[in-house]
N, C-alpha and C positions, 0 to 999 in steps of 0.2 A: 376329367371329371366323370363320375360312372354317375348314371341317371337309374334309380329301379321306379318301375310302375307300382302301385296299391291298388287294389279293389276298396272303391269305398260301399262300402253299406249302406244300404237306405235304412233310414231310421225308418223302425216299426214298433206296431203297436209290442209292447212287452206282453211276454207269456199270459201274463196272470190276468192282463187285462181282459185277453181275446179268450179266455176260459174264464172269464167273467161274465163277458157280454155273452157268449153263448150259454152260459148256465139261467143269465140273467131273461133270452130270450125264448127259454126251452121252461122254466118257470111259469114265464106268461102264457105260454103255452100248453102246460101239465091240465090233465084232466081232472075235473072231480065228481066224486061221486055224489051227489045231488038230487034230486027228484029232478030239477031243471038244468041240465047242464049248462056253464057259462059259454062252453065251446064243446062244441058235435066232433065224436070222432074224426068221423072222416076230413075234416076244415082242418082238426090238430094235425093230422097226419100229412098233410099239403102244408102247413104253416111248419112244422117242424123239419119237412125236406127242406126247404127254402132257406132255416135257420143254419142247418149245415151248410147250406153252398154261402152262406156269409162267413161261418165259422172257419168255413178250409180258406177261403180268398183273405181273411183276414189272416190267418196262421200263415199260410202260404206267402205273407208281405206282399201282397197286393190289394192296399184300401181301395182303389178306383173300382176294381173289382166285389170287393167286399159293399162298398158301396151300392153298384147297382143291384146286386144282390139282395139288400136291404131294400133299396124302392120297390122291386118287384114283389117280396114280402110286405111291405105298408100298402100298397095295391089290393094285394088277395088279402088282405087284414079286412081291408076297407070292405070287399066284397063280401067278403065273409059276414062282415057286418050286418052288410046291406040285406044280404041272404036270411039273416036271423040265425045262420050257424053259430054266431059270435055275441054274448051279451054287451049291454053296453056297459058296464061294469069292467070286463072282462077285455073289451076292443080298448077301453082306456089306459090298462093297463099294459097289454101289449105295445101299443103306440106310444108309453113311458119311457119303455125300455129300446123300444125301434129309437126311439129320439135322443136317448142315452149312447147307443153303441154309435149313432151317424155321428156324432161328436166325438167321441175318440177317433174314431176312421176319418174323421176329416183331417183332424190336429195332423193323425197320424200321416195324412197325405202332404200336408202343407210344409211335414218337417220333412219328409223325404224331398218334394221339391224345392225347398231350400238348399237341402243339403249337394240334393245333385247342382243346382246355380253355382255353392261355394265352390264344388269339387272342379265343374268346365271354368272357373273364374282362374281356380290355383292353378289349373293345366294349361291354361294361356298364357300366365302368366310364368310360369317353369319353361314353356316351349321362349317365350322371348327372350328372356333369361338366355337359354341355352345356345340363340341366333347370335354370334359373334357380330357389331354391327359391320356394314359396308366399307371397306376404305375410302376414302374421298379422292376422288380423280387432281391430278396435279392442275393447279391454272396457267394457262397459256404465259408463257416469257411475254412482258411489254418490251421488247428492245426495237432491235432493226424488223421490219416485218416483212425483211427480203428483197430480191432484184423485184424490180416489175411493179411494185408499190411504192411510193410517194418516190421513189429515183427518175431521174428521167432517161427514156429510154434509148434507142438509137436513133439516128439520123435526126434528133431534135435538137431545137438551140430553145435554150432557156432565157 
């Protein structure tokens, strides 16, 4: 029987969605021109680095990743906030969208660790599969069980 290995795949988030969520989080982030800005240059430009390190962890199929990535951006959202960098208009909206992309990255996490469970379940079960079982030891003869056992020996009278 010839056995071949597969690489399986971790299921990830699909293309469209991860250039979704980053357009979606680079949006919340776009500046406007305003007499009041919602968001201060320099907070976009710290909030939009950040938006890429989710954007490459999520393309790169790593949501665990992509994830913390995402907290540490709802973090400096929040500060930003706090700082008055960020309206509050505008930190609601960001945090829309933060809340939006952590749900596909999670889904996206929870399929990959399913799918890696099925994958160790099916390769346990192919390796037992492939163990031919033990033969079973013969059982001892019930007959004579030789000189010296229930015979009587020398120099005895029975």
């Amino acid at each position: 029987m010839k056995w071949t290995c597969t690489l399986h795949r971790r299921p990830s988030l699909p293309r469209w969605k991860t250039v979704l969520a980053a357009g979606l989080l680079s949006a919340a982030l776009a500046g406007c021109s305003s007499a009041a800005p919602d968001l201060e240059s320099d907070a976009a430009q710290q909030l939009q680095a950040k938006v890429l390190a989710v954007s490459q962890s999520a393309a790169g199929k790593d949501p665990a990743g992509a994830l913390k990535s995402l907290d540490e951006l709802a973090v400096q959202v929040d500060a930003a906030a706090a700082a008055g960098n960020v309206s509050f208009k505008r930190h609601q909206s960001i945090m829309k969208a933060v809340d939006a992309v952590r749900a596909d990255l999670t889904a996206a996490q929870a399929a990959g660790a399913a799918a890696e469970a099925a994958a160790a379940a099916a390769a346990a079960q192919a390796s037992q599969a492939a163990v031919p079982p033990a033969p079973e030891a013969p059982a001892p003869a019930q007959g004579n069980p030789g000189p010296g056992k229930g015979e009587k020996g020398k120099g005895k009278d029975g």
